[in-house]
C-alpha positions in Angstrom: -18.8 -10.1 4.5 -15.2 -9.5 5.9 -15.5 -12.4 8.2 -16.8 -14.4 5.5 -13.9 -14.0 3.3 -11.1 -14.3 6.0 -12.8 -17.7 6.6 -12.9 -18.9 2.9 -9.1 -17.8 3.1 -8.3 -19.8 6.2 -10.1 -23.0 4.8 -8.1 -22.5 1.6 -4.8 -22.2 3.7 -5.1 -25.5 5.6 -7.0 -27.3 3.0 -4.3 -26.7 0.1 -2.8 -30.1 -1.2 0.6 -28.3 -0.5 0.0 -27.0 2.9 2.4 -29.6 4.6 4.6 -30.0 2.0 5.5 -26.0 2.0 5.2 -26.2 5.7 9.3 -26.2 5.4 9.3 -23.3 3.5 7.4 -21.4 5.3 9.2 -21.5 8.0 12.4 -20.6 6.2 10.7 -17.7 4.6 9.0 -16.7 8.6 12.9 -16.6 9.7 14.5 -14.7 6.0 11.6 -12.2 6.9 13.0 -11.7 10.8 16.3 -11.4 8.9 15.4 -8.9 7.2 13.7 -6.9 9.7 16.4 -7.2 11.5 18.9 -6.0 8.8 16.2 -2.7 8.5 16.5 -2.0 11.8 20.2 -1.8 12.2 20.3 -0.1 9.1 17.6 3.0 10.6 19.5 3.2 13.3 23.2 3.1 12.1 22.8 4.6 8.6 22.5 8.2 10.4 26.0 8.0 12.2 27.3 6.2 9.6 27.3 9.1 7.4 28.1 11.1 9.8 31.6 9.7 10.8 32.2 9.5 6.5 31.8 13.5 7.1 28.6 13.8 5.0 25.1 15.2 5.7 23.2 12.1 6.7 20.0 13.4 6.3 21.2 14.9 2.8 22.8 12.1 1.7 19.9 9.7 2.2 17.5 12.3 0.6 19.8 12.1 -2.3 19.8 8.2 -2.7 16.2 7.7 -1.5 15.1 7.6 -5.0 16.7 4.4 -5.8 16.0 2.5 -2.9 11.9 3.8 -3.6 12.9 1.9 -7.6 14.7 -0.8 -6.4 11.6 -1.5 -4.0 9.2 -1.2 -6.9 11.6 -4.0 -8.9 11.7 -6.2 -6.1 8.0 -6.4 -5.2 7.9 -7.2 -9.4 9.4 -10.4 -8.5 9.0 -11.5 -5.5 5.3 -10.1 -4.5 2.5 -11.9 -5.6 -0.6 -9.9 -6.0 -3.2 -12.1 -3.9 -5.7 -14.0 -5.4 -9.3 -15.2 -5.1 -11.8 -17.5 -6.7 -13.8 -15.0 -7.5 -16.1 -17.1 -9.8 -18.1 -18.8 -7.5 -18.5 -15.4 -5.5 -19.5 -13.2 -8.1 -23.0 -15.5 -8.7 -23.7 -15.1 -4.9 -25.2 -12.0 -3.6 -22.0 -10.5 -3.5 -21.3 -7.5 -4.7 -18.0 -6.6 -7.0 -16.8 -3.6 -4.5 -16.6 -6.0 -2.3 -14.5 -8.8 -4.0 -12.2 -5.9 -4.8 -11.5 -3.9 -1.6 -11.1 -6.9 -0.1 -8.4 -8.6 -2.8 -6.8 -5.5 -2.7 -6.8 -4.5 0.9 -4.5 -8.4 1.0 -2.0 -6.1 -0.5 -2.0 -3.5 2.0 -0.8 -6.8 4.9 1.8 -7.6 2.5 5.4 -7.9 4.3 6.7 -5.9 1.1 4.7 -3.0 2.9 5.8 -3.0 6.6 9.0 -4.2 6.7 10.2 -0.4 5.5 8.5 0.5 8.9 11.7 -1.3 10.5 13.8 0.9 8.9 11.9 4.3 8.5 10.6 4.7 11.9 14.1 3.8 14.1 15.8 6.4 11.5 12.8 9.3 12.4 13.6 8.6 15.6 17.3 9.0 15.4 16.6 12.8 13.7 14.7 13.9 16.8 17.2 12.7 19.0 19.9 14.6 17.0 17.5 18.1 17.4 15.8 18.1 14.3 12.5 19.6 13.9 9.5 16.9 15.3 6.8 18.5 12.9 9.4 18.0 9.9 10.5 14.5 11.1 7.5 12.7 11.4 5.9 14.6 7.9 9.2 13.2 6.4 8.4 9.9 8.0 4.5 9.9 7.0 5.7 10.6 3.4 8.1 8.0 2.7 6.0 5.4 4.6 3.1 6.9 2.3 5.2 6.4 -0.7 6.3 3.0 0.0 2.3 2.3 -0.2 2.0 3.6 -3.3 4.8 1.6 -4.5 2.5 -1.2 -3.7 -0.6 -0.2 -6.2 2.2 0.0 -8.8 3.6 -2.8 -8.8 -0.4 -4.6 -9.1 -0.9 -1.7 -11.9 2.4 -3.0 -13.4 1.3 -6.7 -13.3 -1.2 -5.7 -15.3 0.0 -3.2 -17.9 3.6 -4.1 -19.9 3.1 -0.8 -20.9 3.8 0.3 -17.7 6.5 -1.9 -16.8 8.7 -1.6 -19.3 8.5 2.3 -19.2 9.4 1.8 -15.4 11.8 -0.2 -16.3 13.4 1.8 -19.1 13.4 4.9 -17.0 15.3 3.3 -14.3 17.9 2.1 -16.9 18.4 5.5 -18.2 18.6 7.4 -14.8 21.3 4.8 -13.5 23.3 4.2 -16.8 23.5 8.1 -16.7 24.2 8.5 -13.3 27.0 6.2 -13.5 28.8 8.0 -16.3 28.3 11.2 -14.6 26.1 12.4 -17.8 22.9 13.3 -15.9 22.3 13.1 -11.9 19.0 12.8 -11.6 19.1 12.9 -8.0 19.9 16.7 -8.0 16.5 17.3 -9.1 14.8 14.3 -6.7 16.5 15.1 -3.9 15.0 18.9 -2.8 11.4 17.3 -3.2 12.7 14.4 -0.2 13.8 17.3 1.5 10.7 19.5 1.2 8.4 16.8 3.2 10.9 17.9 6.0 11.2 21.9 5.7 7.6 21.9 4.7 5.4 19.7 6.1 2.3 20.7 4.2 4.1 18.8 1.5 3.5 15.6 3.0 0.0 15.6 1.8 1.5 15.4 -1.8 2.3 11.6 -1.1 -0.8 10.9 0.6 -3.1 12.5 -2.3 -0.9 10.4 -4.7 -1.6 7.2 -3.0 -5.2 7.6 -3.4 -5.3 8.5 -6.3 -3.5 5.5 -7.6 -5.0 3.0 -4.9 -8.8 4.7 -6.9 -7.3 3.7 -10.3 -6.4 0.5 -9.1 -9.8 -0.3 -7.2 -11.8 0.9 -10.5 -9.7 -1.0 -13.1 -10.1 -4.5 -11.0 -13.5 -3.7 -10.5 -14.2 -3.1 -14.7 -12.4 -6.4 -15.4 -14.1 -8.4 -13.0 -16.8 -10.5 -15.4 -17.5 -13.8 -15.6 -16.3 -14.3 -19.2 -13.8 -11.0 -18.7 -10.3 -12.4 -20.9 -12.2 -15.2 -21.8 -13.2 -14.1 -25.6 -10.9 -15.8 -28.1 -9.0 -14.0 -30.8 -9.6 -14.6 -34.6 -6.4 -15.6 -36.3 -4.7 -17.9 -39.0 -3.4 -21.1 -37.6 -0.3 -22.5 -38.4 1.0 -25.3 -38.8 4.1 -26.4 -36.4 5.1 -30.1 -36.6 8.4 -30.0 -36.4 9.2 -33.8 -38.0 13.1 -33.4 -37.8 12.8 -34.2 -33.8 11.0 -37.7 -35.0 14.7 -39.2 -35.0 15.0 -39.0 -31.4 11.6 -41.2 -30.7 9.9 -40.4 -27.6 12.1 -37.7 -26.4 11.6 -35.9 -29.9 8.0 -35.7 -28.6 8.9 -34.1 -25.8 11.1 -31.6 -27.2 8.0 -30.8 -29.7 5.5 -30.1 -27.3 8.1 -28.0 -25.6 9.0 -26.1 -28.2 5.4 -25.1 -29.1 4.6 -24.6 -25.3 7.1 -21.4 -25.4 5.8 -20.1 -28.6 2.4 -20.4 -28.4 2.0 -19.2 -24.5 2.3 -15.5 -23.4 3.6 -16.7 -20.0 6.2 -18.9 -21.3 7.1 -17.0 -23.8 8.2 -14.0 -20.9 9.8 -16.1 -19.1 12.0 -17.2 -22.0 12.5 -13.4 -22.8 13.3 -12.6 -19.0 16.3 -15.6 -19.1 17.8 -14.1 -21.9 18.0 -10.8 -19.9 20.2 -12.8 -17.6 23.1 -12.8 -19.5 23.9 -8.8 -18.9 23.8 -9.5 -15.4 27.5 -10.0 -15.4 27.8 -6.6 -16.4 27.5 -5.7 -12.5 30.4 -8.0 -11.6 33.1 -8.0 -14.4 32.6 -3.9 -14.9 34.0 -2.8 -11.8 30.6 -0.8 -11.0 30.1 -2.2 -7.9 32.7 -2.6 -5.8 31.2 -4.7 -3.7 31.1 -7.7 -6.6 35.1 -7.1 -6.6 35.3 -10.5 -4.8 36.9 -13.9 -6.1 34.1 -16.1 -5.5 31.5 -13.7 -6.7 32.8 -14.4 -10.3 32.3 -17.7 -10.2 28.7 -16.3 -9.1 28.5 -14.5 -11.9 29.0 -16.9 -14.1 26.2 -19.5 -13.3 23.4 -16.7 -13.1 24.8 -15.6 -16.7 24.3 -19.2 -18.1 21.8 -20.0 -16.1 19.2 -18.3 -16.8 16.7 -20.4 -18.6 17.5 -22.8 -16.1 16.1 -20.5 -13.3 13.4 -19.3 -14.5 12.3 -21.9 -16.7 13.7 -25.2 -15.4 12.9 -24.5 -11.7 8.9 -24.9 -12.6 9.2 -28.5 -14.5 6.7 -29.8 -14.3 4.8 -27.2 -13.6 4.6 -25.6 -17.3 2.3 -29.1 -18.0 0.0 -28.9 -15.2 -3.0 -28.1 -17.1 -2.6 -31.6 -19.2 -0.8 -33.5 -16.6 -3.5 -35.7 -15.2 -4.2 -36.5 -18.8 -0.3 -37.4 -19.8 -0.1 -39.7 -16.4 -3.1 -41.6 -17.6 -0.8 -42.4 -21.0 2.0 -44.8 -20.6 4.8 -42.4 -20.2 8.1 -42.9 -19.2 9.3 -40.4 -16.0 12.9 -40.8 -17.3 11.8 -40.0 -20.6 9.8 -37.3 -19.8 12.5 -35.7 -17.6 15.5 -36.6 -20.0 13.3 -34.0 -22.6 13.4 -31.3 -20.1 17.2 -32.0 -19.2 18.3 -31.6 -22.9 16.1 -28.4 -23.5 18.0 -27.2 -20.5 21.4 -28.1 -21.9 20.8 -26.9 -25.3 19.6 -23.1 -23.9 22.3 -23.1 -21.5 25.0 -23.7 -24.7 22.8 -21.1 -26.6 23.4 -18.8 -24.0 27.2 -19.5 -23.1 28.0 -18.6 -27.0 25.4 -15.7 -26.7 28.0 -14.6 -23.8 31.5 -14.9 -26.0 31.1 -10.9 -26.0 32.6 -11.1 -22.2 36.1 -11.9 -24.1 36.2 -8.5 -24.0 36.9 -8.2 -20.2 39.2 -11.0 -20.1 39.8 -14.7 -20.4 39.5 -14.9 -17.3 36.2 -13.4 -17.6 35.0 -16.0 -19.8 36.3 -18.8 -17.9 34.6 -17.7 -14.9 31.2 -18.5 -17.3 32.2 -21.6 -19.3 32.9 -23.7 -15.5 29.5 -22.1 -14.6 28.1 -23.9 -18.2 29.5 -27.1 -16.8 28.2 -26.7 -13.5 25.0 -26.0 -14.5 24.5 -28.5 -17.1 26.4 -31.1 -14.7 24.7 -30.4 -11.4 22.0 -27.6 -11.0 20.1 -29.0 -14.1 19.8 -32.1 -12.1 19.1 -30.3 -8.6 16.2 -28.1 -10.8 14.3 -31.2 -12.1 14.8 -33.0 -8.3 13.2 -30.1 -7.1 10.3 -29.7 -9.5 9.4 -32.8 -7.5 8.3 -30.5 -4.7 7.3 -26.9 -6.2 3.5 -28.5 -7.5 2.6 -24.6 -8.5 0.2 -25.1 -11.3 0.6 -22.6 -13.9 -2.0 -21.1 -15.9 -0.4 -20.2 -19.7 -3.1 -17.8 -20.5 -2.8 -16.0 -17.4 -1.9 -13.0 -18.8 -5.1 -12.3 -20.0 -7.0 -13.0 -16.1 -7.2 -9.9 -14.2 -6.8 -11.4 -11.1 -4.1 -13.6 -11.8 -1.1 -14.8 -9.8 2.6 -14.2 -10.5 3.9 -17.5 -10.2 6.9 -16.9 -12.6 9.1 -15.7 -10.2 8.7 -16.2 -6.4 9.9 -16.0 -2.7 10.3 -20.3 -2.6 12.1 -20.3 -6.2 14.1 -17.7 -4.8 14.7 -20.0 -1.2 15.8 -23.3 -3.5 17.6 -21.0 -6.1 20.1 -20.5 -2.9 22.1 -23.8 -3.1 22.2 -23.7 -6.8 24.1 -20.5 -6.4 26.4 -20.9 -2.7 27.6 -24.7 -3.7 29.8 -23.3 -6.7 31.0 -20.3 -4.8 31.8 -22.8 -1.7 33.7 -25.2 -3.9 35.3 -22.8 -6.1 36.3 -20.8 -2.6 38.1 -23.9 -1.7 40.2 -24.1 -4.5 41.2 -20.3 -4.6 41.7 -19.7 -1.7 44.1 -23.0 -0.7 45.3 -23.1 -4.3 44.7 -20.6 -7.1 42.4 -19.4 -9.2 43.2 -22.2 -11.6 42.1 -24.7 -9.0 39.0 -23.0 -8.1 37.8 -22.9 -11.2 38.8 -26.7 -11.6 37.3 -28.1 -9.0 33.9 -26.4 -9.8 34.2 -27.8 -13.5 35.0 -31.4 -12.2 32.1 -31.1 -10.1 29.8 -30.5 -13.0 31.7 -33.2 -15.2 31.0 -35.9 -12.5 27.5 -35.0 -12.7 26.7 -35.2 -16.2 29.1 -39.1 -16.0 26.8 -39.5 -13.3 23.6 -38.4 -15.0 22.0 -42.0 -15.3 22.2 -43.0 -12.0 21.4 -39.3 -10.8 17.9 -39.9 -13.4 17.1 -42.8 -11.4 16.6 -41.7 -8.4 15.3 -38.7 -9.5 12.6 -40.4 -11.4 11.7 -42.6 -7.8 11.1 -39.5 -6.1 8.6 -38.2 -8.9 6.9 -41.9 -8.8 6.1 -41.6 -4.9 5.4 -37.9 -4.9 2.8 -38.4 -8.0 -0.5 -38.5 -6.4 0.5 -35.4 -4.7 1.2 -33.2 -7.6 -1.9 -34.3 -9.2 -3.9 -33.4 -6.3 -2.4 -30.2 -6.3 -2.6 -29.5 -9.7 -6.3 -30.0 -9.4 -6.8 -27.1 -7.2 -7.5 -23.8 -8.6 -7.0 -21.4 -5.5 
């Protein structure tokens, strides 16, 4: 049955609509992923002398902190990993049986990169301690129980995909531990880091991880393998319709359409609805750069940086997936005689208008500085100039159909947030920095900032011709986003 399924996977892989179109990024993401083994492994095998020549107790020290780089893993698998996914339908009328559609989804997870890349920098750091004399026995338990705890990381994050409840009190405790870290209030790290340590003065501990692991792997196998029914999330909920028509958006014509079916896209759909949520959250990422609290955001440019992710975020999370949010109708609205520019002019304006929302949502950054605030009005501009128009071009490209009432499937996909968003988020971010770098650095400040703002001024004169050929590439790449749309695995 193994074989079986490996083979349905390698069909689905080559026979995808998108296979050579994402053929590009997969080879971007094949070299970001030797990147970053490669920043793991320098990091095992200099982090040890590092803190030793800062005269602190390396293997201390990273006890200490180990807790918050096991959290921070957790959050980034949130966004980035996707749990894997299969069309289970077909295969749960075949002689098939449901431990076996599990284990196998789930034992995708155990492959993921999310998983072994820690290996690159656990294992050269192991070795480092038993070349500095410590303890072999004590090492490699320390070793067996991170690596174990990384795993269970893993069955979290597909538990947390699952259960808001979960995530949010994940979420919230990490919050609370680092807000009160920072203000010296409450370290919880005192408390963590003797439990690190005990996995190396006691071995025996080590087993604590490993029993942990499978218990939570057993929670996770048993609550996929309860959910998995043919009509599981498919009952309907009883409730009192309204009525949503919106008629002051009839004055703009076609585009008020647009805007309608937009509008009631968000608030009617789970998934949309989160995503909207999750740009607002956006805005407070400033906090990290125009606080002081980590010195490493100190940098000129990485205001400027700080600035577009702050007004940007509906853009980013919402924007990057045009026209993704209408797959499931899409085939039906290309069969209707409507207009690409149109269509894409609703989506630019329900861009702009968010990304003003959230520039006045933002005034409370005065408080830091005019400066502060300038650094976030020029990123408005830029973004409503130049990555609004670089998020619908590449909406062209990223045919990820989206399923709004995936929240309620199981064995859904994240497709809110991934690894390619994250790839073509890239130049949305580094052109403003680059440009704004130019001006500083030759200039002033002043200039920086102008030369970003011009930028995004000469896009939105621009916008027309910009629409055109935007709407071209749409036209040729049609056929291809509704081949891809049709797929369902």
């Amino acid at each position: 049955m193994l074989k079986h399924f490996l083979l349905l996977e390698w069909r689905s892989f080559f026979r995808a609509a998108s296979f050579r179109s994402g053929m590009f990024l997969r080879i971007v993401m094949i070299l970001a992923a030797l990147y970053f083994i490669g920043i793991f492994t320098l990091m095992g095998i200099g982090l040890y002398f590092i803190l030793q020549k800062m005269e602190m107790n390396p293997f201390t020290t990273v006890n200490r902190f180990i807790l918050y780089y096991l959290i921070g893993d957790l959050l980034i698998r949130f966004f980035l990993q996707n749990t894997p996914v299969m069309n289970i339908r077909p295969l749960l009328t075949l002689n098939t049986t449901r431990n076996q559609i599990v284990g196998y989804s789930l034992g995708k997870t155990v492959l993921s990169f999310f998983n072994w890349v820690h290996i690159f920098f656990l294992l050269p750091f192991t070795i480092v301690l038993l070349t500095e004399g410590f303890d072999p026995v004590g090492a490699v338990a320390w070793f067996i129980a991170m690596f174990t705890l990384i795993f269970a990381n893993n069955f979290l994050n597909i538990l947390s995909d699952n259960n808001k409840v979960l995530l949010y009190g994940l979420g919230s405790i990490l919050i609370a531990a680092v807000t009160l870290h920072y203000y010296g209030i409450f370290d919880p790290t005192v408390y963590t880091a003797p439990i690190f340590n005990a996995f190396y003065n006691s071995p025996v501990y080590a087993l604590v991880p490993v029993f942990l692991l499978l218990v939570l792997a057993y929670i996770t196998f048993m609550f996929f393998k309860n959910h998995l029914y043919l009509d599981s999330g498919l009952s309907i909920k009883q409730k009192d319709a309204q009525t949503e028509n919106y008629t002051w958006l009839n004055q703009f014509g076609t585009l008020g359409t647009f805007l309608k079916n937009d509008i009631k896209l968000i608030k009617r759909n789970k998934r949309s609805r989160t995503t909207v949520t999750m740009s607002i959250l956006f805005i407070f990422y400033g906090l990290l750069f125009f606080t002081g609290a980590i010195e490493a955001y100190d940098g000129p440019m990485w205001r400027i940086f700080a600035g577009i992710f702050v007004t940007g975020g509906f853009l980013f999370t919402f924007g990057q997936f045009v026209p993704s949010w209408d797959s499931s109708y899409y085939p039906l609205m290309m069969s209707q005689n409507v207009q690409y520019k149109e269509y894409l002019n609703s989506k630019w304006w329900l861009i702009v208008i968010a990304t003003i929302a959230t520039t006045i949502l933002a005034s409370f950054y005065l408080y830091f500085g005019l400066e502060v605030y300038l650094a976030i009005l020029v990123g408005a501009i830029y973004n409503i100039g130049v990555n609004a128009h670089i998020v619908l071009w590449g909406g062209a490209y990223i045919r990820t159909p989206i399923d709004l009432n995936q929240n309620t499937n199981v064995f859904g996909n994240k497709q809110a947030f991934n690894m390619k968003s994250m790839l073509l988020t890239l130049p949305k971010l580094l052109l403003p920095m680059l440009l704004y770098g130019l001006g500083h650095y030759l200039f002033n400040p002043n200039v920086g900032y102008a030369i970003v703002a011009v930028a995004g001024i000469l896009g939105f004169a621009f916008k027309n011709k910009v629409f055109s050929i935007i709407e071209n590439i749409y036209k040729t790449e049609k056929y291809k986003t509704l081949e891809a749309y049709k797929q369902t695995s």
